[in-house]
C-alpha atoms as a printed R data frame, in Angstrom:
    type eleno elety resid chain resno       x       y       z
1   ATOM     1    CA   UNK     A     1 -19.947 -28.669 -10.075
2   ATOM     2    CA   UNK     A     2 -18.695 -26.228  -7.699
3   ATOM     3    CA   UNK     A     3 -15.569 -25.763  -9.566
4   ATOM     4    CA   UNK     A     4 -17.241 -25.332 -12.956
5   ATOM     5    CA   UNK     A     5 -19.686 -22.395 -11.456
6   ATOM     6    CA   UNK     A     6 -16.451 -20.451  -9.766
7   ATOM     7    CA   UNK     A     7 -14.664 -21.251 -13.196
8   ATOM     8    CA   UNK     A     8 -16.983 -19.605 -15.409
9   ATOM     9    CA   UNK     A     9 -18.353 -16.525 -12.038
10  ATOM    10    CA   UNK     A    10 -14.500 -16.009 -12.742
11  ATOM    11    CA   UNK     A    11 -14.168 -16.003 -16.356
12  ATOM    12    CA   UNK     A    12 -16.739 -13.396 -16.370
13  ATOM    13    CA   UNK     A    13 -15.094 -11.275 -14.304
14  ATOM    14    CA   UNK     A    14 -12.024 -11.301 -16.649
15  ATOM    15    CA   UNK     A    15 -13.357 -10.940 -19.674
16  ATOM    16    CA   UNK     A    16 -15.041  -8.052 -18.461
17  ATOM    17    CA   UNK     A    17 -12.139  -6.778 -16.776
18  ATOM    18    CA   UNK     A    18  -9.564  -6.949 -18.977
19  ATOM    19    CA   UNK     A    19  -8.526  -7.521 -23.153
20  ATOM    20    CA   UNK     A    20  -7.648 -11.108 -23.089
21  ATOM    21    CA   UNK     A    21  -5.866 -13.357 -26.096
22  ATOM    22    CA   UNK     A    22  -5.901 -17.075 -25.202
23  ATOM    23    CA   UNK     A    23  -3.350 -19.586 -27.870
24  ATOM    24    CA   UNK     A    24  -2.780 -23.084 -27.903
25  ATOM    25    CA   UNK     A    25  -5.358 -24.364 -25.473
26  ATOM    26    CA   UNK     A    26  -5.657 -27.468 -26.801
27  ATOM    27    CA   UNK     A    27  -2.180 -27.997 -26.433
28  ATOM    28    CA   UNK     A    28  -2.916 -29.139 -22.678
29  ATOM    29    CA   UNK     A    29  -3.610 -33.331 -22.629
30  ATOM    30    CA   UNK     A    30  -7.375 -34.159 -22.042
31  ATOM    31    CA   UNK     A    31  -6.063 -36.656 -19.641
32  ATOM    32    CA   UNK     A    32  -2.919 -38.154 -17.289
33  ATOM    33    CA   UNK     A    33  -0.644 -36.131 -15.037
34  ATOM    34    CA   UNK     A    34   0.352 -32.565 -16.463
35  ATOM    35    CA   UNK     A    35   1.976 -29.886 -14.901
36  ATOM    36    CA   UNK     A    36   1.311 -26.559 -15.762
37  ATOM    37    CA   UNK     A    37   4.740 -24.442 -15.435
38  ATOM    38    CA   UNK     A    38   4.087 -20.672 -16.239
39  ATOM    39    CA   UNK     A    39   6.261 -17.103 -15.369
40  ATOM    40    CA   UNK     A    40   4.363 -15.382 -12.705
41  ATOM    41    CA   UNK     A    41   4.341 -11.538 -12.513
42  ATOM    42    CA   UNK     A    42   0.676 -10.591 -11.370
43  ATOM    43    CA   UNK     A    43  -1.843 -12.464  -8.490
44  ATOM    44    CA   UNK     A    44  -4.233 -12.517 -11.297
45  ATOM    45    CA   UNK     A    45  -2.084 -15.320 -13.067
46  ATOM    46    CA   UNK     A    46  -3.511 -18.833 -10.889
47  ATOM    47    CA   UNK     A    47  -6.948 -17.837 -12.193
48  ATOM    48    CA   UNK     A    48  -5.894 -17.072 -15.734
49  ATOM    49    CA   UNK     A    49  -4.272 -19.611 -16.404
50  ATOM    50    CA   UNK     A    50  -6.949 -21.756 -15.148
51  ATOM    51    CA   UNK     A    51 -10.230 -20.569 -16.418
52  ATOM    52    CA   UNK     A    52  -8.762 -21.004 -19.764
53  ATOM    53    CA   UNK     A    53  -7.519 -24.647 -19.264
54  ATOM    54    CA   UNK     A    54  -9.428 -27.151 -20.740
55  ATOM    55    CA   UNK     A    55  -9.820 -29.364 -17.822
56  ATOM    56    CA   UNK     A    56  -9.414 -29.076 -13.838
57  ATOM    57    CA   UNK     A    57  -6.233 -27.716 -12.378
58  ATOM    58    CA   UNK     A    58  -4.628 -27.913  -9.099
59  ATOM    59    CA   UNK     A    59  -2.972 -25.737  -7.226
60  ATOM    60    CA   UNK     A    60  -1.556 -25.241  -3.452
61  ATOM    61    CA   UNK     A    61  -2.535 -23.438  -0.755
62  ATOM    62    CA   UNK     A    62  -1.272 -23.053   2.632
63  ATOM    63    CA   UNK     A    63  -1.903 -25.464   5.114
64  ATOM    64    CA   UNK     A    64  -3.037 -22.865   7.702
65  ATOM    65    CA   UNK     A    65  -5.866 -22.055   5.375
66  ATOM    66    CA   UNK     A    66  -7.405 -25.566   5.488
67  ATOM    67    CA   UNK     A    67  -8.110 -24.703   9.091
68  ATOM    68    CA   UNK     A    68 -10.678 -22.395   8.500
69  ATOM    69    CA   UNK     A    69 -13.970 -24.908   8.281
70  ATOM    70    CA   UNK     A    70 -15.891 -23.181   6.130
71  ATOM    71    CA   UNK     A    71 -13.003 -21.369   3.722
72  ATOM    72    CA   UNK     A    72 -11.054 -24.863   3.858
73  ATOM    73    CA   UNK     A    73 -13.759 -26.899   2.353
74  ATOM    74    CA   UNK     A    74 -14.439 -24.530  -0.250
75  ATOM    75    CA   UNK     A    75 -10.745 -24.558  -1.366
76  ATOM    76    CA   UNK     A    76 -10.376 -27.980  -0.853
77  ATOM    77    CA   UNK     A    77 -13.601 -28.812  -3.344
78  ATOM    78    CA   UNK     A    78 -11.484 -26.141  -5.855
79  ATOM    79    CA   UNK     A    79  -8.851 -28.280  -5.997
80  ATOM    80    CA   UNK     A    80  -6.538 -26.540  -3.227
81  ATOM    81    CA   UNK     A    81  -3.448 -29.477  -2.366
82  ATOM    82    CA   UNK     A    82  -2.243 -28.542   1.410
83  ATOM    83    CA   UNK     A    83   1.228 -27.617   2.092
84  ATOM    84    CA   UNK     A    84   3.057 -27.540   5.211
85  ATOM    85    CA   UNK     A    85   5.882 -24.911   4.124
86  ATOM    86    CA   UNK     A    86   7.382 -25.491   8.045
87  ATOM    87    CA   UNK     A    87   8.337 -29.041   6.339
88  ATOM    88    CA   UNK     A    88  10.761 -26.906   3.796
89  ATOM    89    CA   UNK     A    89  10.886 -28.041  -0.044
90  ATOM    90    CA   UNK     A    90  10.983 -31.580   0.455
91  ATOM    91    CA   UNK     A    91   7.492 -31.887   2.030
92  ATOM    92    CA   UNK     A    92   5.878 -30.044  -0.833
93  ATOM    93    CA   UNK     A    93   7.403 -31.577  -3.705
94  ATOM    94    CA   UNK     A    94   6.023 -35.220  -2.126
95  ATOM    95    CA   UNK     A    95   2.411 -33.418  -1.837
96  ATOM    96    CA   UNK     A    96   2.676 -32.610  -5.371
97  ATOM    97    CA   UNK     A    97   4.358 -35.856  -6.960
98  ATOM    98    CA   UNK     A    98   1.474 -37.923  -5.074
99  ATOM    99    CA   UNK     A    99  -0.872 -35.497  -6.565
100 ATOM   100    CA   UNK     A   100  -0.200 -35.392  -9.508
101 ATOM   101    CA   UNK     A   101   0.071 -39.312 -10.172
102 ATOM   102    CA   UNK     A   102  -3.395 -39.488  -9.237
103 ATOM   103    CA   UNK     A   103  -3.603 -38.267 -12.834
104 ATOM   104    CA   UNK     A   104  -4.199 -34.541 -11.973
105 ATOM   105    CA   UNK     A   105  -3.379 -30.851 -13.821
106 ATOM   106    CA   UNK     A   106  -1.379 -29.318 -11.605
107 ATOM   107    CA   UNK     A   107   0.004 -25.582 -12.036
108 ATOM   108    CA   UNK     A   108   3.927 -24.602 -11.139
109 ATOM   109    CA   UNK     A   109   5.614 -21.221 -10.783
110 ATOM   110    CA   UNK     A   110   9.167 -22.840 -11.625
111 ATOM   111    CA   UNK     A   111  10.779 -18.793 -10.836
112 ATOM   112    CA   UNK     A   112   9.934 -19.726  -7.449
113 ATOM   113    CA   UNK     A   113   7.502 -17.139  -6.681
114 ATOM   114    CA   UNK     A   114   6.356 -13.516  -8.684
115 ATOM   115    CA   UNK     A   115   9.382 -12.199 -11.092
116 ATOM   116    CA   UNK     A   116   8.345  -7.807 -11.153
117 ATOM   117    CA   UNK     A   117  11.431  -7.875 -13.423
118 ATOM   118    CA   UNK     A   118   9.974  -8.373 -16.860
119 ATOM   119    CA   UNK     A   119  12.668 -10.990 -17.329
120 ATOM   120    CA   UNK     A   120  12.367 -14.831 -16.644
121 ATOM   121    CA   UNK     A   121  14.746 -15.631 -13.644
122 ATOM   122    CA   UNK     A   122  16.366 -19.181 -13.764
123 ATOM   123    CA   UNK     A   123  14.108 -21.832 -12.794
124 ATOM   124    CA   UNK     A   124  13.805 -23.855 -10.100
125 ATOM   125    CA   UNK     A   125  14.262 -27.523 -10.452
126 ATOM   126    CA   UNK     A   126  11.158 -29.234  -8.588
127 ATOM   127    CA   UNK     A   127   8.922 -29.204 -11.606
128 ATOM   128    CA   UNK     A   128  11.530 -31.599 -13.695
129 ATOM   129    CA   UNK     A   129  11.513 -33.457 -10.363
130 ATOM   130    CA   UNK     A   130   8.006 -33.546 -10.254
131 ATOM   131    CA   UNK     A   131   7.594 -34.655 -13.660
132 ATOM   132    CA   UNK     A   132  10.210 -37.731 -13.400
133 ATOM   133    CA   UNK     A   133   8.757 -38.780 -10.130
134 ATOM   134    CA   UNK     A   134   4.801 -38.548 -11.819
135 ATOM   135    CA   UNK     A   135   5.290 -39.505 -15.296
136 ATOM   136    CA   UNK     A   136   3.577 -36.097 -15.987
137 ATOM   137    CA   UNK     A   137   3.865 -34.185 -18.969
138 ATOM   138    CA   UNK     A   138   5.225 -30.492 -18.662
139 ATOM   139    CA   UNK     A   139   2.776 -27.784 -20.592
140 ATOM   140    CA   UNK     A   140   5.131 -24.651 -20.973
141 ATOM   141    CA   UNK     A   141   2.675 -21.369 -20.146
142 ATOM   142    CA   UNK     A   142   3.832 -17.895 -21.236
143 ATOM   143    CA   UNK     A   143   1.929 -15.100 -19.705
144 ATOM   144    CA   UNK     A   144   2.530 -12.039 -21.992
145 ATOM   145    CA   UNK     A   145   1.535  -8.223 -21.673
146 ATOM   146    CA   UNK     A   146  -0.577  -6.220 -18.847
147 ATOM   147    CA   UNK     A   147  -3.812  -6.704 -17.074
148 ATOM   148    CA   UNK     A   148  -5.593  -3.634 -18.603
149 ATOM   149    CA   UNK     A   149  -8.024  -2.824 -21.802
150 ATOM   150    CA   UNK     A   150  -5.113  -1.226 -23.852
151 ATOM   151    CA   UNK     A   151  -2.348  -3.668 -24.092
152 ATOM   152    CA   UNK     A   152  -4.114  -6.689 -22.697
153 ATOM   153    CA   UNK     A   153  -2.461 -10.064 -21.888
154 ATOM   154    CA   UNK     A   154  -1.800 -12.985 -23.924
155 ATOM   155    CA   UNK     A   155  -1.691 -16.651 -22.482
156 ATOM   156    CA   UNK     A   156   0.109 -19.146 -24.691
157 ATOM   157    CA   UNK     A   157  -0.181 -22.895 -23.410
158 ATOM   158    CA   UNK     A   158   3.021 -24.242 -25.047
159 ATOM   159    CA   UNK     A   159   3.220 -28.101 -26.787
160 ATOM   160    CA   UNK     A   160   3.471 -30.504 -24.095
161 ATOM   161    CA   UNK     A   161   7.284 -31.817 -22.628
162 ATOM   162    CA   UNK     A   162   7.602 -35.544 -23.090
163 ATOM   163    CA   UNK     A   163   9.505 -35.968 -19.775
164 ATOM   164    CA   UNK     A   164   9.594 -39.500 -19.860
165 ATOM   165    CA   UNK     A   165  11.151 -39.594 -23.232
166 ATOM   166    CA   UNK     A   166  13.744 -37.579 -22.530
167 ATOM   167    CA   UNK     A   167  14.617 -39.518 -19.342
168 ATOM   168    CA   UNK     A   168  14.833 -42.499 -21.677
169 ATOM   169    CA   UNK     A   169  17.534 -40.525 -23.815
170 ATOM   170    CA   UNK     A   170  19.415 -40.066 -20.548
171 ATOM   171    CA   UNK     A   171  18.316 -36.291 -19.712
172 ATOM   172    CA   UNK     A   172  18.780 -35.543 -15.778
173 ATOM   173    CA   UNK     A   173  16.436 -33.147 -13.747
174 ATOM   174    CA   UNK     A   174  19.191 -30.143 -14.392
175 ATOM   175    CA   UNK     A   175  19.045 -30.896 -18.432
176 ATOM   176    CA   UNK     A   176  15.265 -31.078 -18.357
177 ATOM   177    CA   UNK     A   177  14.669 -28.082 -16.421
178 ATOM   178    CA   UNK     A   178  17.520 -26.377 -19.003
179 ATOM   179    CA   UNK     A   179  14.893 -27.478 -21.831
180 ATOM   180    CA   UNK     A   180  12.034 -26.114 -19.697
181 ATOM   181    CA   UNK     A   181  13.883 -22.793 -19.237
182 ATOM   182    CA   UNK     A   182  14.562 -21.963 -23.098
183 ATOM   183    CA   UNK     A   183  11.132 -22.931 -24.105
184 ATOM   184    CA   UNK     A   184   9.737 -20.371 -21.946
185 ATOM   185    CA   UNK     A   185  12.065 -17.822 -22.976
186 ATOM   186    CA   UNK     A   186  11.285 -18.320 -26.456
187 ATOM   187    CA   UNK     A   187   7.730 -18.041 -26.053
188 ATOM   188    CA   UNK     A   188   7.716 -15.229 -23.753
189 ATOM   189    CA   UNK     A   189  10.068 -13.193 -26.332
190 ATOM   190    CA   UNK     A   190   8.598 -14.839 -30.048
191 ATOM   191    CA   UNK     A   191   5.992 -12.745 -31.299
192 ATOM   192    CA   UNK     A   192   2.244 -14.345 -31.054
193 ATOM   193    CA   UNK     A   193   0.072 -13.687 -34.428
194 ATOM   194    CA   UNK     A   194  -3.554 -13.899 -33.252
195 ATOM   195    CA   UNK     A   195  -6.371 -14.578 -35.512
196 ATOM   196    CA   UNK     A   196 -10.267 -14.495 -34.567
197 ATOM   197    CA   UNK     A   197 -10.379 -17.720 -32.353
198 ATOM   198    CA   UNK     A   198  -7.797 -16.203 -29.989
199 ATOM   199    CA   UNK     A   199  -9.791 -13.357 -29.290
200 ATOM   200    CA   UNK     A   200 -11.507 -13.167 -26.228
């Protein structure tokens, strides 16, 4: 409940705020471990990317933050998965493979953090980890354009990865992430043609 009011308080705010397109929604599986993996240039991407999902998403949030009573619940009941980032990389990618076999939506920055550049940067490998270790299906998000009225932004949910098929064709983490890596290039670069429904 709580999530669903600060979902659409949020939306609101957007769609008020700036000229949104939204593609492929449906793309994202109504059920079973997913992970989210989108480029990351702005703070207003988490929120974008999730008020347009169809479904609940997870994300992390420092474990400092959970010691707040009152703000720790609140992030906690929106989903918020603690991370211990004293622990280093290891730590968080268990928190997130345990997660996300409880059959969540989980969402990834695979650059590693916000890319200014305009260009993807190589990405990380802990989402293909992720995704072996969960069973999870990888959504490819491209987050295209500028938070303003003029230009606007366009949010493309990609078709989903089959991770576990291409682990059965012999594909390691580095060759899956390689796959990950060119699908969000193309997407980011390939031209979206909107019609009506993608206006927001």
């Amino acid at each position: 409940m709580l999530y669903s009011t600060v979902k659409f308080i949020v939306k609101i705010f957007y769609k008020l705020r700036f000229k949104i397109n939204v593609v492929g929604e449906n793309n994202i599986p109504k059920d079973g471990p997913v992970l989210l993996t989108s480029n990351h240039s702005s703070l207003y991407d988490p929120p974008l990317v999730a008020i347009f999902s169809n479904r609940e998403m997870s994300f992390f949030a420092k474990s400092e933050l959970f010691k707040y009573p009152v703000f720790g619940q609140l992030i906690r009941r929106l989903n918020a998965i603690p991370v211990n980032r004293g622990k280093g990389d290891r730590a968080a990618l268990k928190t997130s493979v345990d997660a996300v076999k409880d059959g969540r939506m989980l969402l990834i920055f695979p650059e590693g953090g916000r890319n200014l550049t305009g260009k993807l940067k190589p990405l990380q490998e802990g989402a293909s980890f992720i995704a072996m270790k969960s069973r999870a299906k990888i959504v490819p998000v491209a987050i295209k354009g500028s938070y303003n009225r003029k230009e606007g932004i366009t949010l493309v949910y990609g078709k989903p990865i089959d991770v576990d098929a291409l682990v059965e064709e012999g594909k390691k983490r580095k060759e899956i992430t390689e796959i990950l890596e060119n699908r969000l290039k193309n997407m980011l670069k390939t031209p979206v043609i909107l019609d009506k429904r993608d206006k927001i």
